[in-house]
ZAGU-51745 format. One record per residue: residue in one letter; x, y, z of N, C-alpha, C, O in turn. Coordinates in steps of 0.02 Angstrom, whole numbers, plus 50000, padded with zeros to 5 digits. Layout:
AXYZXYZXYZXYZ...
% end
This chain:
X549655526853719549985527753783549645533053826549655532653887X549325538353793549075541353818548395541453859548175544753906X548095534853809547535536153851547575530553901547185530253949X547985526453891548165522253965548355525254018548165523654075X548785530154005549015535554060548235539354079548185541854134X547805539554046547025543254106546695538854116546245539154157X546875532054070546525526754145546845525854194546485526354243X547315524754206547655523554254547555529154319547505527754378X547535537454283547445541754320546875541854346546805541854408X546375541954306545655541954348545445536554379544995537954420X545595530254376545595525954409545815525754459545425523554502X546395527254478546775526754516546635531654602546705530954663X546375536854544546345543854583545775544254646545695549554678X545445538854659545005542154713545265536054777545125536654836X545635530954750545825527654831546715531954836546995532554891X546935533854791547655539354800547215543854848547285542554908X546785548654833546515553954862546415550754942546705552754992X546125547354939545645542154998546195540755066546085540455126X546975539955016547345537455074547825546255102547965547855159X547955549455049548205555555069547775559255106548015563855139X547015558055107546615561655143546635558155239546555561155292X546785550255224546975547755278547475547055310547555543455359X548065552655268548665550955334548635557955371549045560155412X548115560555351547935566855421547575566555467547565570955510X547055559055467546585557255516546945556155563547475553055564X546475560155626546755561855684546585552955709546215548855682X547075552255775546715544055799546365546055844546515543855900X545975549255841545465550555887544825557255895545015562955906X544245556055889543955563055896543845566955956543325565655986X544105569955972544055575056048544035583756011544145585655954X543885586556060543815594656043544235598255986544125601455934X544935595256035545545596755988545435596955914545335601955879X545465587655888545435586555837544595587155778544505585355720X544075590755836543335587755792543375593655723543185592455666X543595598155740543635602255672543915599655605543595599655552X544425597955611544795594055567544605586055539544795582855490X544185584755591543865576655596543255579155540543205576355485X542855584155559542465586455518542415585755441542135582455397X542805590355450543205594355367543405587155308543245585855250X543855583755362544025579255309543525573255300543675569155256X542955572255335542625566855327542075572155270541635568455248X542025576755253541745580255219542045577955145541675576255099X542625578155141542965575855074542815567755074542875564055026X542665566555121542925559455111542235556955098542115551355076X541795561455112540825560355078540765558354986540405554654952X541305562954974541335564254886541735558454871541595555254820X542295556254917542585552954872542685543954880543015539954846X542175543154949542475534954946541745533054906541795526954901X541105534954875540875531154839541125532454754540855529954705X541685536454754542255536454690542525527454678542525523154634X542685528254740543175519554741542855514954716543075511654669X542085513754750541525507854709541225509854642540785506554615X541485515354618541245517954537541765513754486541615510654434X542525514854523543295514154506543145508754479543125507254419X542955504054546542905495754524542415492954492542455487254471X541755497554482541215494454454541405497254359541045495054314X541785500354351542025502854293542465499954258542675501754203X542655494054297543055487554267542705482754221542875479854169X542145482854258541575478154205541205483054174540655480254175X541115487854149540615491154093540505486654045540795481954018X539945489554041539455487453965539475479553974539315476253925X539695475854042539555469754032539025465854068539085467154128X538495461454056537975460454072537895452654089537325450354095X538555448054096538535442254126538575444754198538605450454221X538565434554248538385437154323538735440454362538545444754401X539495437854348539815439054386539935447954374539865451154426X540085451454318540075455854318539555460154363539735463854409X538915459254344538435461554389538455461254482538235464354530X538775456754471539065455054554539555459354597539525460054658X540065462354551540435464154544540125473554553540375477354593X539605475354509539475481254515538905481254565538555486254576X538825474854600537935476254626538575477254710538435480854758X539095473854705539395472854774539605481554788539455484954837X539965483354729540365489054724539925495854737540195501054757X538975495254718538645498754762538495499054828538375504454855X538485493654860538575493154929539025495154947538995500854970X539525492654946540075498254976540005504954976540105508155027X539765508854898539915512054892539285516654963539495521354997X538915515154967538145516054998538305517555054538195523155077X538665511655094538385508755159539255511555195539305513455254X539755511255154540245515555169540235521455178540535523255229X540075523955159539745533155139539265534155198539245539355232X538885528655207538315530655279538955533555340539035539155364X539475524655354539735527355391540165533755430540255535655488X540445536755339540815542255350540125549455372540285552755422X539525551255342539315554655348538925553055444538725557955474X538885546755473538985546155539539165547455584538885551055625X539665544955589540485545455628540835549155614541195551855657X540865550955537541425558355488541065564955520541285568455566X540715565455500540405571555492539985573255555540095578055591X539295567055566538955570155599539305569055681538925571155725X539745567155698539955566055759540525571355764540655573855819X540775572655723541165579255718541185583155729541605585855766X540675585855696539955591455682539825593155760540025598355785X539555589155787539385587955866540005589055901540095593555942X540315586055890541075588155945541375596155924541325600955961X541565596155883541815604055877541335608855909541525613255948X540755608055892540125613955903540015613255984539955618656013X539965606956027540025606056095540815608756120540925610056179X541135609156087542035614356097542205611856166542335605856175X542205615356206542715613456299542575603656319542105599756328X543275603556317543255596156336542775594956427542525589856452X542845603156458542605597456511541815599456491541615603156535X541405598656452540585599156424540695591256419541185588056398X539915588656452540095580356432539885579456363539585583556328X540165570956342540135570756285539205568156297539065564456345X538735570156254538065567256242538015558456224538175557156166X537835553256262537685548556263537805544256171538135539656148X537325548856146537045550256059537425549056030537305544855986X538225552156035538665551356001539025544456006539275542555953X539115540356058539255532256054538995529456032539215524156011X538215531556021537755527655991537975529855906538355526255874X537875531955897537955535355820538435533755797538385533355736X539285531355832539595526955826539695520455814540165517955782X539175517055845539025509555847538815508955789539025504955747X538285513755780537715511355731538375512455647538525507855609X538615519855641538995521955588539535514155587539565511355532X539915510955645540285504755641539775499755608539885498555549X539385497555629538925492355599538865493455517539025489555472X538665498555514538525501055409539295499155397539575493755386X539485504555401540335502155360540435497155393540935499555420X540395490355422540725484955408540515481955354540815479555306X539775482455370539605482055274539435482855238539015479855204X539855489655229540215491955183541115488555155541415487055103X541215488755219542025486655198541915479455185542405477155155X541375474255197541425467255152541305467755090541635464855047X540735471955078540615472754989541085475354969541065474554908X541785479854992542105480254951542685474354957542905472454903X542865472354995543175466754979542905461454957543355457254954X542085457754929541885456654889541925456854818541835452554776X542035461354815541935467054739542685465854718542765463454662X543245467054755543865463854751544015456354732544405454054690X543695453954767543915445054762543525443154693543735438754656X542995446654679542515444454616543005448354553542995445954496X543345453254564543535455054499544245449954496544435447754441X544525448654544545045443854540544935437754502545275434954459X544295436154533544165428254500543965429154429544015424454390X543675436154404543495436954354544125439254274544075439454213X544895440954347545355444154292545655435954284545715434354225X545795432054318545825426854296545525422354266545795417154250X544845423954251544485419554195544745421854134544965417754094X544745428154121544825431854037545315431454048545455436154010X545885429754070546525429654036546805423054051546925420754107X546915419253971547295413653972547985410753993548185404853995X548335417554011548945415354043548985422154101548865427954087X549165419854165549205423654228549755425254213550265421954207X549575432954205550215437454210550535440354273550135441554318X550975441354280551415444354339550875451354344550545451554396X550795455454308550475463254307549805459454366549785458754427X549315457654306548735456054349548815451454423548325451154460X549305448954437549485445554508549425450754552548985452054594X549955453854536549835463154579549515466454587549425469254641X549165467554529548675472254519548115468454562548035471554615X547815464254558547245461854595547525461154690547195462754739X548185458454686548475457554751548125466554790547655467254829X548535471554764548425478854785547765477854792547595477354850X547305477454749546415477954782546155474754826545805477554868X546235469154826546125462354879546465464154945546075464654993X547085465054957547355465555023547445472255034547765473155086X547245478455000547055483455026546225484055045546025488755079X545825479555023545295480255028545145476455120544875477855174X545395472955097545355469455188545545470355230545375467655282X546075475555223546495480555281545985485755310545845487555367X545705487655232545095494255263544555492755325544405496655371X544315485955311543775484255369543915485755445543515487755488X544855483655452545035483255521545265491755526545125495755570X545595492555474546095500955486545565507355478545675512655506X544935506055430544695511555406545125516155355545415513355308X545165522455361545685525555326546375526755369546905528155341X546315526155439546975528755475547665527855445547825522955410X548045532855460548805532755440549215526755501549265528055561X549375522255479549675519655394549485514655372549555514155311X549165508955407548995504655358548335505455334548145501255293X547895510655355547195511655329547295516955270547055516555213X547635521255292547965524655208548235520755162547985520355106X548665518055177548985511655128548765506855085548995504355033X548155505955125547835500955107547325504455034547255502354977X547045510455071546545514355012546905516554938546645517454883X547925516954968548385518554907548245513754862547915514954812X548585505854883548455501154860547675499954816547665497254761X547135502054845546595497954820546595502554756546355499954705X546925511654748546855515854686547235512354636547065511454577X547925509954674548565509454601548155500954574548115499554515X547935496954621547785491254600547325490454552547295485754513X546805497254559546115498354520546385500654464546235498054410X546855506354470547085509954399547535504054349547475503754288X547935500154384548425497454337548095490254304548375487254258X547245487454345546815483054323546405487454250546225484354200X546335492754255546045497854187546325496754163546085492454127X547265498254139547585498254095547705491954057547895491753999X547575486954094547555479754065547275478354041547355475253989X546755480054067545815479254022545855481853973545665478853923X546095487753968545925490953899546575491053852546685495253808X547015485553870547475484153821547245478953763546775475253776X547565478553698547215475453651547015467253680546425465653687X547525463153694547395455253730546835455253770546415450753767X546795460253809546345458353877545615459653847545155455753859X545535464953812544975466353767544835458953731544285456153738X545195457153706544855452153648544705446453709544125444553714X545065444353744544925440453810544075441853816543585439053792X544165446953856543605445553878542745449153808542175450953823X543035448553751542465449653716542445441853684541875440753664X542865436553674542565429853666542425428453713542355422453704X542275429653783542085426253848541465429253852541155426153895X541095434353827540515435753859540075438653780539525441453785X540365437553716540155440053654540095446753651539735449053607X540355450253687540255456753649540715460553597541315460353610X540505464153539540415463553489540585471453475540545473653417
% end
């Protein structure tokens, strides 16, 4: 029981973090808010390529395709998500706080740096809803009877994962959504590493 309780925790723990870090995102960056816009896209550097570790840690040690699919998607995200926050998070932040008096114009640079940071994280946010839909199709291969748990559990990753593309992290359904994709990731560990789901998927791929 116990050590289901630290999968669940560490699993869980970096889209929990992801969405509590997002119900303080300001809706907007201006003078006011660039300090704070800063700061937290600083945390949020460390911790959203946590989330594509979360999910690529579902398939360990496994070396069929789909698995690989699964961790090759869950680096992109993890990559190309992370561009955006250190973009738009940080380096546009960075720039707004340090430019301070709203009436200083804003530099051209920074819409641009926007566009471009939007373009990466979109995909970013398909590989992770990729990476979602593949472990779905994959928790339903290894298990011979669809359980109510795994319905949920994959539901939380999948439809928090596709909320992120449109919401980002914003409070509430872009926080919500990052809640969802932790408890969905953590409570898909605990399944996995329960005795059934283990033997599942070690006659499905021979490992030994």
């Amino acid at each position: 029981m116990a050590v289901k309780a630290w999968t669940f925790a560490l699993l869980a723990a970096p889209g929990v973090l992801l969405g509590a870090t997002g119900m303080t995102h300001p809706n907007g960056l201006n003078p006011d808010s660039a300090e704070h816009w800063f700061w937290m896209h600083v945390v949020g550097v460390v911790v959203f390529p946590l989330v594509g570790v979360a999910l690529a840690w579902l398939v360990r040690s496994r070396r069929d395709p789909l698995a690989i699919a699964v961790i090759v998607a869950a680096y992109v995200y993890a990559t190309f998500y992370t561009a955006l926050d250190v973009i738009s998070g940080i380096g546009n932040g960075y720039a707004t706080w340090q430019l301070g008096d709203a009436a200083v114009p804003r530099p051209a640079s920074i819409s641009l740096a926007f566009k471009i940071g939007t373009m990466l994280g979109d995909i970013g946010a398909v590989a992770l809803l990729i990476a979602a839909v593949l472990l779905t199709i994959d928790e339903f291969q290894q298990r011979p009877v669809v359980l109510s748990a795994s319905v949920v559990a994959c539901g939380l990753v999948t439809v928090g994962s596709y909320l992120v593309r449109e919401e980002h992290i914003f409070w509430p359904w872009g926080a919500l959504s990052c809640i969802a994709i932790g408890l969905g990731t953590g409570w898909l560990g605990v399944l996995r590493d329960s005795g059934p789901a283990n033997r599942g998927l070690e006659g499905a791929h021979g490992v030994r």
